[in-house]
Backbone as CSV, one residue per row, in Angstrom:
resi,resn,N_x,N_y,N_z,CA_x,CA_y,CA_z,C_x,C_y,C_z
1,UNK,8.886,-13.303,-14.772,8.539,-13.305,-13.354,8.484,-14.750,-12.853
2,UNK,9.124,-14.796,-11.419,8.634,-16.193,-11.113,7.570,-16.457,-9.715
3,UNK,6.855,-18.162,-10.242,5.405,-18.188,-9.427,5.939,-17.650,-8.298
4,UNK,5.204,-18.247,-7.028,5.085,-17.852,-5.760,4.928,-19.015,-4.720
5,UNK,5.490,-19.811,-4.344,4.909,-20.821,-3.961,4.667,-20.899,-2.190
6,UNK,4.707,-19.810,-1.471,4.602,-19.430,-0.660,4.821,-18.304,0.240
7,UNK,4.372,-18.117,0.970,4.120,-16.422,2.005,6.007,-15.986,1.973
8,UNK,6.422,-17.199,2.573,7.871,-16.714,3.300,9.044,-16.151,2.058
9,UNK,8.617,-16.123,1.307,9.412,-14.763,0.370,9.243,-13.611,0.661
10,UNK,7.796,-13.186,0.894,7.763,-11.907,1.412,8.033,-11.633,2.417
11,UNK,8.770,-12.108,3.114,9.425,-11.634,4.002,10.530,-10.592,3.717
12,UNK,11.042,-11.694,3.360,12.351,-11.159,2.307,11.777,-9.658,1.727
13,UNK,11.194,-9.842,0.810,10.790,-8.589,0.196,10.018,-7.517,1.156
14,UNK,9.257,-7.644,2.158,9.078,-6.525,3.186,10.398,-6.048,3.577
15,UNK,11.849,-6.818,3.691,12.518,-6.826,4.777,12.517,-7.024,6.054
16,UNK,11.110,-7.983,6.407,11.213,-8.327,7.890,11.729,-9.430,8.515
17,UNK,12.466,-8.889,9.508,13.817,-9.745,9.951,13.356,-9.292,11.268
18,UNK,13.883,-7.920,11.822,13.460,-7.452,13.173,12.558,-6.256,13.719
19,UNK,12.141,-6.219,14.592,11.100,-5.115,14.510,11.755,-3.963,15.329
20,UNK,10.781,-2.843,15.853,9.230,-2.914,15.250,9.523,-2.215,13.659
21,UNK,8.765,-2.151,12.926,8.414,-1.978,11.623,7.721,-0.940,10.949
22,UNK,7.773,-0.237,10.167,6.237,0.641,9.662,6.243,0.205,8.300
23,UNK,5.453,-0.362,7.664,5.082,-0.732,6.076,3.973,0.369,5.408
24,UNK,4.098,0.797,4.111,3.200,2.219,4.151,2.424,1.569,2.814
25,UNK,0.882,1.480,2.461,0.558,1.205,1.306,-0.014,2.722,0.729
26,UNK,0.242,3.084,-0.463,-0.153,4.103,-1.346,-0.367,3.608,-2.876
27,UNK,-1.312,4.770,-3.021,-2.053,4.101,-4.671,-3.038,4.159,-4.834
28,UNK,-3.647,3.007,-6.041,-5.425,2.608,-5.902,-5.358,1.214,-6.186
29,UNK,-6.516,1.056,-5.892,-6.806,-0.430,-6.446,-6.730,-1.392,-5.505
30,UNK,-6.846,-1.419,-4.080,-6.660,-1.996,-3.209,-6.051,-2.053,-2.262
31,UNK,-5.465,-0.930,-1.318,-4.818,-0.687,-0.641,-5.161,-1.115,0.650
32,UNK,-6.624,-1.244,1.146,-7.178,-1.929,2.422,-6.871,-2.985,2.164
33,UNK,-7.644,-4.077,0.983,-7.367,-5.401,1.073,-6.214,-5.837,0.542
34,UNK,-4.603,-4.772,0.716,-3.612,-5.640,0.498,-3.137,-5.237,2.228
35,UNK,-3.590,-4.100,2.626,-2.723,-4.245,4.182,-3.687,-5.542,5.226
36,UNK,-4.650,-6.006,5.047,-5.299,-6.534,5.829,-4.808,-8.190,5.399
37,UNK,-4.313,-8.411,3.924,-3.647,-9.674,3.977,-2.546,-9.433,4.887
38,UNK,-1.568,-8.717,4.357,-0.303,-8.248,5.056,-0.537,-9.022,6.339
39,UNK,-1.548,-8.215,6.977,-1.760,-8.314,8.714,-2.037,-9.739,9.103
40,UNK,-2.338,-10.280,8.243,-3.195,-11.986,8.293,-1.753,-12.831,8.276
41,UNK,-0.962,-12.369,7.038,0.886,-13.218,7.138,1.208,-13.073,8.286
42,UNK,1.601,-11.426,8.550,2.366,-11.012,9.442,1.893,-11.722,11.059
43,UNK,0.697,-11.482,10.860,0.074,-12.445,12.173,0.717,-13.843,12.826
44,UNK,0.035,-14.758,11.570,0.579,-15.761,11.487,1.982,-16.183,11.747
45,UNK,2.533,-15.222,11.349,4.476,-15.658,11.536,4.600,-14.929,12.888
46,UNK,3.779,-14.648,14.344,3.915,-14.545,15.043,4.455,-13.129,16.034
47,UNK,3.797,-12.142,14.300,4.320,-10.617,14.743,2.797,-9.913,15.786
48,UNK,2.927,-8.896,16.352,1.923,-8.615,16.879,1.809,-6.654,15.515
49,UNK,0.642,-7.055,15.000,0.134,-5.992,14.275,-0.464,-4.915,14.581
50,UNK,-0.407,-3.989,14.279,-1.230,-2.666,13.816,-1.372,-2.141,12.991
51,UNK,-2.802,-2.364,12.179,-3.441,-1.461,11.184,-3.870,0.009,11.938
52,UNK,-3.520,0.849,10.854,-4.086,2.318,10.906,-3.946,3.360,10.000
53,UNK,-4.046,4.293,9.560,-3.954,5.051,8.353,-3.659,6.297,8.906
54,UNK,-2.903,7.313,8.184,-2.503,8.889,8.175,-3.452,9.447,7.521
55,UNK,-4.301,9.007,7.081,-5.795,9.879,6.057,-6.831,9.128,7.089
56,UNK,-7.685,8.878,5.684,-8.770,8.492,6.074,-9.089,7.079,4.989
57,UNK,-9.790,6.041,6.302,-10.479,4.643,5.460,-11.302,4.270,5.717
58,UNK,-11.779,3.285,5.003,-13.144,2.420,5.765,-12.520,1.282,6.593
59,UNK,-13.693,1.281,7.838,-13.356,0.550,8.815,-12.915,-0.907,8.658
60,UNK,-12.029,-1.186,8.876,-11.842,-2.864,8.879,-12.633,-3.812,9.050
61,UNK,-12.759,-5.004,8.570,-13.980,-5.757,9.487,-13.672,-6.993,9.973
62,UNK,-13.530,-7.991,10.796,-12.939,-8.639,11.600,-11.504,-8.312,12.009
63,UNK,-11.738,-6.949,12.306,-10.509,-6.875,13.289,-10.713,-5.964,14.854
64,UNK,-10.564,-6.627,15.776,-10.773,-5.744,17.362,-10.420,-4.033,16.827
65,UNK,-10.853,-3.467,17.114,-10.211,-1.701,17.272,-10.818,-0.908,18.157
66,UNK,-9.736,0.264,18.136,-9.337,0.580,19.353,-9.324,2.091,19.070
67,UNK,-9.888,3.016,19.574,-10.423,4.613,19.193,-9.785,5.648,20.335
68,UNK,-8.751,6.409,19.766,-7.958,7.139,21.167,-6.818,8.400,20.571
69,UNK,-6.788,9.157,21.161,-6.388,10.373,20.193,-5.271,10.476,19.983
70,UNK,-4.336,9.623,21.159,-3.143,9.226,20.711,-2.671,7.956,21.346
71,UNK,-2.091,7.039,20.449,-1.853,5.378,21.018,-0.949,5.510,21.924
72,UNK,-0.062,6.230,21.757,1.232,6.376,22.864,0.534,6.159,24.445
73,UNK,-0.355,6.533,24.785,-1.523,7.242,25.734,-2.089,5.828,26.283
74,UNK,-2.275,4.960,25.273,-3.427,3.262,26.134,-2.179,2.807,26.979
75,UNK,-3.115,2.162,27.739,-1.998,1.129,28.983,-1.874,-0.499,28.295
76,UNK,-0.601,-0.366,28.841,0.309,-1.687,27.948,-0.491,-2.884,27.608
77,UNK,-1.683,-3.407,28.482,-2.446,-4.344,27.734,-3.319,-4.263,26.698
78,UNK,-3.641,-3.052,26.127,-3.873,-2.921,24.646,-2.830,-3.821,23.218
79,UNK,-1.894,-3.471,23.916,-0.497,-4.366,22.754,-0.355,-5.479,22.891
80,UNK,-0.930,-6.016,23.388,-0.974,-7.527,23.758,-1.509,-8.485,22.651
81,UNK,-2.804,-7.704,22.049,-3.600,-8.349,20.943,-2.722,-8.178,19.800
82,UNK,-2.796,-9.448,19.269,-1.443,-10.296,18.421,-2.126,-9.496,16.769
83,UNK,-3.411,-8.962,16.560,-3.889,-8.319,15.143,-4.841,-7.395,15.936
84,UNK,-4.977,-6.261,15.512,-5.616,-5.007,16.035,-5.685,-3.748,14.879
85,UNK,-6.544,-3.178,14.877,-6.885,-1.498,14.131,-7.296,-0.647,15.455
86,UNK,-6.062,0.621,15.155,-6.764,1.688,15.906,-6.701,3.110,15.250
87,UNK,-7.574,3.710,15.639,-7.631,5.059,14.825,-8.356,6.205,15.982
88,UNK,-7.763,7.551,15.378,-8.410,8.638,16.209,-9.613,8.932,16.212
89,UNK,-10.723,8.649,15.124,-12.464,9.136,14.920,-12.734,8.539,14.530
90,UNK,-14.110,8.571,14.405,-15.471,7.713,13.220,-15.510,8.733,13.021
91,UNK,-15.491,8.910,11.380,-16.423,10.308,10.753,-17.617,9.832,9.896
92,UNK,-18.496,9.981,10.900,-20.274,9.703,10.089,-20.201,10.256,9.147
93,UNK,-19.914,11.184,8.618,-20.260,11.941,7.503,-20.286,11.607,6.799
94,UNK,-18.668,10.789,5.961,-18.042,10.177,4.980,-17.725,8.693,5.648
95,UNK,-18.464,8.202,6.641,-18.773,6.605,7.239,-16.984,6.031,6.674
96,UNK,-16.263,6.983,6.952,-14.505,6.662,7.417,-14.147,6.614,8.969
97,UNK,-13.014,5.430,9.134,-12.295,6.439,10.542,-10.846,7.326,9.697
98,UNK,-10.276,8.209,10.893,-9.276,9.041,10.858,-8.343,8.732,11.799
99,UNK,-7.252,8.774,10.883,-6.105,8.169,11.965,-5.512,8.719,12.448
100,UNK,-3.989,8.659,12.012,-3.068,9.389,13.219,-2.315,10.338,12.469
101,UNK,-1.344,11.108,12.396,-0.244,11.879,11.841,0.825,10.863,11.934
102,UNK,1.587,11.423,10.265,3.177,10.479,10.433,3.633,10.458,12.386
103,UNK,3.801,11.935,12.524,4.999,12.103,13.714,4.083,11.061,14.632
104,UNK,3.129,10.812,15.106,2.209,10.238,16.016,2.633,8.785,15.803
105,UNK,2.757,8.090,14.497,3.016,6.878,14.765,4.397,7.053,14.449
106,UNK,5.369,7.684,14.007,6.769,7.713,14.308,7.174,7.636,15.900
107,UNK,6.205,7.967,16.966,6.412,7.705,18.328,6.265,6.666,18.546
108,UNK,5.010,5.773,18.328,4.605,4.738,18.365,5.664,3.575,18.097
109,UNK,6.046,3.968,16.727,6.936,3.015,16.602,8.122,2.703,17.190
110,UNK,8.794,3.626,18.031,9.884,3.867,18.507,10.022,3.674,19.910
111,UNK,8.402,3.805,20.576,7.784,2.985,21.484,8.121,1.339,22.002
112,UNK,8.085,0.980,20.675,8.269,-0.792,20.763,7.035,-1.374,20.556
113,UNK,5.464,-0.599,21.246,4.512,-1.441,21.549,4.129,-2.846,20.750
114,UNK,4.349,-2.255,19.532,4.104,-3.347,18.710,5.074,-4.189,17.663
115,UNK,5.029,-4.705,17.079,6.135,-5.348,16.188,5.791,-4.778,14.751
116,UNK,5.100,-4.658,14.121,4.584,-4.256,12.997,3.259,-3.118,12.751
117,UNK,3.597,-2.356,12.026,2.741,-1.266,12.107,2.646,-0.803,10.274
118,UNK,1.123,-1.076,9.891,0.513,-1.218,8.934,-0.348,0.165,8.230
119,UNK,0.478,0.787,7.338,-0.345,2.172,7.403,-0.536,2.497,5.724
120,UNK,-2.185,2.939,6.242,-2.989,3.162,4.702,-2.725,4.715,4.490
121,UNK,-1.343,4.913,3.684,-0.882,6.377,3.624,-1.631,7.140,2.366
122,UNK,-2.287,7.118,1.877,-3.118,7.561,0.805,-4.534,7.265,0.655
123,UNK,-5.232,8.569,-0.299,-6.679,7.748,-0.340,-6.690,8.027,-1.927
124,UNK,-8.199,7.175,-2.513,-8.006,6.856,-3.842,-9.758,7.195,-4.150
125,UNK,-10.099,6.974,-2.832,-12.233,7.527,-3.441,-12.655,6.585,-3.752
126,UNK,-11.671,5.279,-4.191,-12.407,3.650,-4.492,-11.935,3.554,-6.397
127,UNK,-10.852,4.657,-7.119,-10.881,4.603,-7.843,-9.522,3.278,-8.174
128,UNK,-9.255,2.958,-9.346,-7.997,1.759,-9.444,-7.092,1.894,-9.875
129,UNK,-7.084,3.325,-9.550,-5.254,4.226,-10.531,-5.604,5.512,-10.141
130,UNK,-4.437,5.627,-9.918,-4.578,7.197,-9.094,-2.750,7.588,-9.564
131,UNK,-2.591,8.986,-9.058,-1.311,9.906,-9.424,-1.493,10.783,-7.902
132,UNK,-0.439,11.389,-7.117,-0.678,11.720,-6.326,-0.573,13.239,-6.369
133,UNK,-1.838,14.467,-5.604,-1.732,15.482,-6.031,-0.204,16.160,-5.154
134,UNK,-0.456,17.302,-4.582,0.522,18.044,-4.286,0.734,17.600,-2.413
135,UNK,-0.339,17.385,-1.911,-0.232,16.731,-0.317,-0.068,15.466,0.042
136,UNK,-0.255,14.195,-1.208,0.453,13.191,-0.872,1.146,12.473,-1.418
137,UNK,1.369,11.553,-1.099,0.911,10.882,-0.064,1.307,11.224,1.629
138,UNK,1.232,10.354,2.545,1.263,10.943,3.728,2.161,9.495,4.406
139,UNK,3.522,9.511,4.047,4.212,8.268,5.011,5.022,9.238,5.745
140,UNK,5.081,8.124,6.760,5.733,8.200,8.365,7.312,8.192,7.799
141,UNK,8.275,9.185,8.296,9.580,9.199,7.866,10.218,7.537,8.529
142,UNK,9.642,6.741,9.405,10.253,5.949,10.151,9.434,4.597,9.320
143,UNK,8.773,5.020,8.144,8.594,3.918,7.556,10.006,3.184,6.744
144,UNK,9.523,1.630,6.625,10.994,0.901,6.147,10.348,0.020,4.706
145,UNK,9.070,0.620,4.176,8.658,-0.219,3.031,7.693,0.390,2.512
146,UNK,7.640,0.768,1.395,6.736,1.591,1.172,5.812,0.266,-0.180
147,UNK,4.959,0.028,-0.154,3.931,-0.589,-1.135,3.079,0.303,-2.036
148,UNK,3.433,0.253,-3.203,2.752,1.175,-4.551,1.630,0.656,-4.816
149,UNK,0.522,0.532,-4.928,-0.411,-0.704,-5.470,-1.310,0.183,-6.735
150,UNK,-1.118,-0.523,-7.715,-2.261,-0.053,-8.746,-3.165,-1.393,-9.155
151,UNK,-4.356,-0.930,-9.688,-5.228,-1.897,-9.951,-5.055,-1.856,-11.309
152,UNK,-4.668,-3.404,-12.238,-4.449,-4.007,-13.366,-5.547,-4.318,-13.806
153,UNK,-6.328,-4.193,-13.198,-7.574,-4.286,-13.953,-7.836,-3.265,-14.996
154,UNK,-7.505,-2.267,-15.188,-7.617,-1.106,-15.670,-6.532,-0.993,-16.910
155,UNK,-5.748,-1.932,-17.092,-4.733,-1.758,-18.342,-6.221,-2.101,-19.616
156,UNK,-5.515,-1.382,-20.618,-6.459,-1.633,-21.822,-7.733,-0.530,-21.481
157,UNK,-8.546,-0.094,-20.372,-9.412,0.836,-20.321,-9.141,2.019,-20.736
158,UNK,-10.461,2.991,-21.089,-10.182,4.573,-21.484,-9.936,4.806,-19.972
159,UNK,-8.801,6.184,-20.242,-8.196,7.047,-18.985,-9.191,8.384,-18.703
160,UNK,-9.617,8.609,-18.084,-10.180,10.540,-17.953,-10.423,10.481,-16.570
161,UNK,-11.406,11.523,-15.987,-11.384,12.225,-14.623,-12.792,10.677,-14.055
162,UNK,-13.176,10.088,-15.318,-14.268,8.871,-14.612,-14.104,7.971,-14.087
163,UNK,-12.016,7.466,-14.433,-11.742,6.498,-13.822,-10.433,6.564,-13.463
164,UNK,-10.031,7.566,-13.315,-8.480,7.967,-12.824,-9.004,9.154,-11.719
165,UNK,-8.140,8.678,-10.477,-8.234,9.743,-9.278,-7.168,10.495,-9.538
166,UNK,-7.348,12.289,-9.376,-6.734,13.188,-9.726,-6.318,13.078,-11.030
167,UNK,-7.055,13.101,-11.922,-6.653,13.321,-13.060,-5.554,13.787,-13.944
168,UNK,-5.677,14.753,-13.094,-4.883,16.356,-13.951,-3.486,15.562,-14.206
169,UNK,-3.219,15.032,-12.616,-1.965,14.668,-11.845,-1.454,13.763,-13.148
170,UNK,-2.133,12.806,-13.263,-1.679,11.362,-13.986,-1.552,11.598,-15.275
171,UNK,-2.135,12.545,-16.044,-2.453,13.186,-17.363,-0.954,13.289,-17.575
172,UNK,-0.707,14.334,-16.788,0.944,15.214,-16.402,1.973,13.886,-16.720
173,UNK,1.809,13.232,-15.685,3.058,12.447,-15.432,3.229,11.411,-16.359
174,UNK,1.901,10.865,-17.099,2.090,9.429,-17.841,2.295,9.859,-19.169
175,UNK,1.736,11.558,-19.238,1.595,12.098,-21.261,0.510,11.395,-21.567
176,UNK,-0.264,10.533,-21.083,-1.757,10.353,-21.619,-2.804,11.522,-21.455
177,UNK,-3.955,11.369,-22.561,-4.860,11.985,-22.744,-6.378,11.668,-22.505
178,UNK,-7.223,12.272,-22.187,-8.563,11.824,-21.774,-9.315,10.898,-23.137
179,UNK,-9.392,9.231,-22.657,-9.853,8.959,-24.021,-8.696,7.434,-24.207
180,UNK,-7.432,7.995,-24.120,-6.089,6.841,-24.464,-6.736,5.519,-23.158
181,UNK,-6.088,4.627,-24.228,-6.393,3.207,-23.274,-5.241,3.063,-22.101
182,UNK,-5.281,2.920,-21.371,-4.217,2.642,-20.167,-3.146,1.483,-21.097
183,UNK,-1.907,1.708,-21.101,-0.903,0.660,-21.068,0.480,0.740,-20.465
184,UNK,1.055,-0.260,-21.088,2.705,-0.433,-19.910,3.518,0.465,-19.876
185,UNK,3.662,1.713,-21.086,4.567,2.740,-21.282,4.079,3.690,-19.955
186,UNK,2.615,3.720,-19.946,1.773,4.780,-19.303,2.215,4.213,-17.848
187,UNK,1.833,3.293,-17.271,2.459,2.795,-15.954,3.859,2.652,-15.536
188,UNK,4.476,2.376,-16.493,5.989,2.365,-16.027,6.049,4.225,-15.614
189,UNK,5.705,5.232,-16.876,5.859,6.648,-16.137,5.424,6.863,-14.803
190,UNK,4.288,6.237,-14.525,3.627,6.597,-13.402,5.031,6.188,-12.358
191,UNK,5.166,4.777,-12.790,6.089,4.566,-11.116,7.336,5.019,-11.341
192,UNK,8.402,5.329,-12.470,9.397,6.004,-12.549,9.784,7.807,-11.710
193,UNK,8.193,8.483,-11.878,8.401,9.830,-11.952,8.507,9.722,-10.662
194,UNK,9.420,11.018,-10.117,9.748,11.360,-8.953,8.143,12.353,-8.334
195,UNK,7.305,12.024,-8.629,5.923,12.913,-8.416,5.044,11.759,-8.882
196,UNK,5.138,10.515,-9.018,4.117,9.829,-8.986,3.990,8.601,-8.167
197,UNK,3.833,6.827,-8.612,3.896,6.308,-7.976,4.260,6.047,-6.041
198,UNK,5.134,6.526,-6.262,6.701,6.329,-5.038,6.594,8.217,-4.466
199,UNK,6.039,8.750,-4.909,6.055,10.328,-3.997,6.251,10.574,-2.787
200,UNK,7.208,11.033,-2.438,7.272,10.717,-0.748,8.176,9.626,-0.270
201,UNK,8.664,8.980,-0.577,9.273,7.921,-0.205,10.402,8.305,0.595
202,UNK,10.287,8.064,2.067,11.659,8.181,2.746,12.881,7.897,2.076
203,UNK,14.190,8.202,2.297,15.083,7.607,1.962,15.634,6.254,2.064
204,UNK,15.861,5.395,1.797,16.739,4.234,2.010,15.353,3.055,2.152
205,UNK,13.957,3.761,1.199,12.906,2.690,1.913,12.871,1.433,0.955
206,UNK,12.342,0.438,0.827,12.196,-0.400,-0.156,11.139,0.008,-0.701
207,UNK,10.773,-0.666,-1.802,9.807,-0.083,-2.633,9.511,-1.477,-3.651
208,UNK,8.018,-1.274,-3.390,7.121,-2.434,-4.011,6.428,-2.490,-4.605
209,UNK,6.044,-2.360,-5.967,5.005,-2.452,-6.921,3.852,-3.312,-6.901
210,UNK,2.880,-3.242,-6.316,1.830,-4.357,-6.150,0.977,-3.531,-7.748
211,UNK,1.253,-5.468,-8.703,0.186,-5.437,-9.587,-1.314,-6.132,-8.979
212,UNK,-2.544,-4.913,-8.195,-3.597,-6.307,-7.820,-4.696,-5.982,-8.804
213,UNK,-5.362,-7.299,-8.920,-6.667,-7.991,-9.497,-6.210,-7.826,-10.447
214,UNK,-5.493,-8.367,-10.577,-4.347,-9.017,-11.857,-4.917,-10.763,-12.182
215,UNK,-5.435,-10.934,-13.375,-6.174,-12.449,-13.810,-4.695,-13.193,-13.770
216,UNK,-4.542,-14.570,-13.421,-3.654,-15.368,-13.549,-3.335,-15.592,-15.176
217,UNK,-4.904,-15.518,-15.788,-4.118,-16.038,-17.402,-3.743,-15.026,-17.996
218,UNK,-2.943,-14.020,-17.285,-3.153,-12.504,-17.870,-1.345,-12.924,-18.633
219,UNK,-1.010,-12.549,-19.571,0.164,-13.192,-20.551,0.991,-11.619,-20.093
220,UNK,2.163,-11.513,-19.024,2.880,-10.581,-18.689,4.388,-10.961,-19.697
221,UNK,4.458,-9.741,-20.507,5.985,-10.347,-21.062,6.921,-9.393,-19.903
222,UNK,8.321,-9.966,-20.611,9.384,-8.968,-19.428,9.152,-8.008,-19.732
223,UNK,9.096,-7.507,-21.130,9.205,-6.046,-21.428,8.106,-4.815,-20.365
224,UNK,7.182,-6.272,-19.881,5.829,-5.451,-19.258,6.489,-4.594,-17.735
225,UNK,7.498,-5.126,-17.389,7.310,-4.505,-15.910,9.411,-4.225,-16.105
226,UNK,9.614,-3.545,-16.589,10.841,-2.650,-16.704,10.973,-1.054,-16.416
227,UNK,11.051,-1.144,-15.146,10.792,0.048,-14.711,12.089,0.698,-14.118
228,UNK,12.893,0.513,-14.907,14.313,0.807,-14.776,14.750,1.815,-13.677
229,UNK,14.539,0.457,-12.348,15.293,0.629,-11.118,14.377,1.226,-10.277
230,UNK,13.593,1.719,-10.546,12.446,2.461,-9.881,12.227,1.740,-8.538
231,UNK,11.730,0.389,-8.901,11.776,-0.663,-7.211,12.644,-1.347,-7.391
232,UNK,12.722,-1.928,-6.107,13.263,-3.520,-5.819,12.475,-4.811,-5.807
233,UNK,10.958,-4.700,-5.736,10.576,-5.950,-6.185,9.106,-5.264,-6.936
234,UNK,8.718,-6.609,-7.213,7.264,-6.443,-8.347,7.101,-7.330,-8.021
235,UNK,5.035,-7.222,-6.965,4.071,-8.479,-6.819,3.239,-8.347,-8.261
236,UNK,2.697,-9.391,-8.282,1.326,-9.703,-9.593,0.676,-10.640,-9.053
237,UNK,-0.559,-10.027,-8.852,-1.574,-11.299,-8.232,-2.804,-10.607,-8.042
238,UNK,-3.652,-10.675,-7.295,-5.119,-10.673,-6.358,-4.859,-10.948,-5.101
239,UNK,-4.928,-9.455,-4.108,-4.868,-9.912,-2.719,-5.929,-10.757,-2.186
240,UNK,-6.854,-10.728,-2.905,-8.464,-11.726,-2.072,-8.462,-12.737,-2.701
241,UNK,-7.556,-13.292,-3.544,-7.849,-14.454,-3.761,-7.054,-15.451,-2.844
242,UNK,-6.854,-17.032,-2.358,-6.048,-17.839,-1.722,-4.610,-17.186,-1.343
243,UNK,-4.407,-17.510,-3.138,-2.747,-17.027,-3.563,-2.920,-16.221,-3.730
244,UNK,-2.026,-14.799,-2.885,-2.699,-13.695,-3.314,-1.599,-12.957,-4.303
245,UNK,-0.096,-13.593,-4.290,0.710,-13.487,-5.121,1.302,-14.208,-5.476
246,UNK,0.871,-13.867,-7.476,1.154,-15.438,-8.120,2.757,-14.913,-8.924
247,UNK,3.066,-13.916,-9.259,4.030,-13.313,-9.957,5.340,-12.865,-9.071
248,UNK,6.140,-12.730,-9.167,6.779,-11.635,-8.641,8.352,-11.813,-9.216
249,UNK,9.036,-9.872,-9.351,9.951,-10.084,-10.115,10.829,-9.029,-8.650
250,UNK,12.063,-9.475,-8.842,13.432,-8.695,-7.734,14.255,-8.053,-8.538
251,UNK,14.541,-6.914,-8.281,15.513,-6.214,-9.063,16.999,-7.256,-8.666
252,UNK,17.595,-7.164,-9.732,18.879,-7.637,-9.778,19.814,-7.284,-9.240
């Protein structure tokens, strides 16, 4: 893999060139705090953003938002704000908001309002590896990037229903057993199977392996991330740290 020595690769690897955009994160292990960097680049390079999710998340925090049952619906100076979250509810219950449906921001996007549109297509319960059951994930057909994210923190740990979301699911797809330590054979299945990682994936989308809270002195050989063709690129890093990607490999 090679370092990272700055944001403007990922460009490249989102594919952003022209807008507007839909980028979809699914997985565990960090899926808020990799779309909310996202939104912080994307900002910066002068796109106007929208965070929002097809499930359900916890609320953002330094970001303006905006509560309305459908975005199509606000008057044009809502889009103006250059980083923004909007969503359809607060649900006290489970202290989440609720967002929109694919087709809802497939309008949106087609709209123009915004340049980039940031969506938390899966939920995970806060666990750092997950398999997806039979309803998701939940991306927008008009998405153009889909982001996998698993949490690396978890290689070398025991696997069962205490620290794997949907269990059953991941059991299935990786051939691990309640008890086996997580490793690279077990993750490469995950993102290979046509029912795991990548589930759902529009056609023609890119596809991104985010390794996060991944230690820098963590010793990755090649053999570690051969996921024969499965994506087109592979991050390795920590979205909360400075650098939030120190690794990264491009399919050939």
């Amino acid at each position: 893999m090679e370092n990272i020595p700055h944001a403007g690769v990922l460009f490249f690897d989102l594919n952003v060139t022209v807008g507007p955009l839909l980028i979809s994160a699914v997985g565990a292990g960090g899926k808020t705090s990799t779309l909310l960097w996202l939104a912080r680049v994307l900002q910066q390079a002068g796109r106007r953003v929208l965070l929002t999710t097809t499930t359900h998340m916890f609320l953002p925090r330094h970001l303006p938002v905006t509560f309305c049952r459908d975005p199509l619906a606000l008057p044009a100076e809502v889009w103006q704000s250059p980083l923004q979250a909007c969503f359809s509810a607060w649900l006290p219950n489970v202290g989440k908001v609720k967002g929109f449906t694919p087709a809802q921001l497939d309008a949106l996007l087609a709209a123009g309002n915004v340049d980039v549109v940031l969506v938390e297509a899966d939920g995970a319960h806060g666990f750092a590896i997950k398999a997806p059951n039979e309803h998701e994930p939940c991306i927008p057909l008009s998405c153009c990037c889909v982001v996998a994210i698993t949490g690396a923190g978890m290689l070398g740990k025991a696997l069962g229903p205490a620290t794997v979301h949907r269990w059953p699911f991941f059991s299935r797809i990786t051939g691990s057993s309640e008890g086996d330590r997580l490793n690279w054979p077990m993750l490469h299945r995950l993102i290979q199977h046509p029912q795991g990682a990548f589930k759902g994936t529009p056609p023609g989308c890119r596809r991104i392996w985010l390794l996060n809270q991944l230690s820098q002195n963590e010793n990755l050989q090649e053999g570690d991330l051969l996921t024969g063709g499965a994506v087109d690129v592979i991050w390795a890093g920590s979205v909360q740290e400075n650098q939030a990607i120190t690794r990264r490999r491009v399919r050939k």
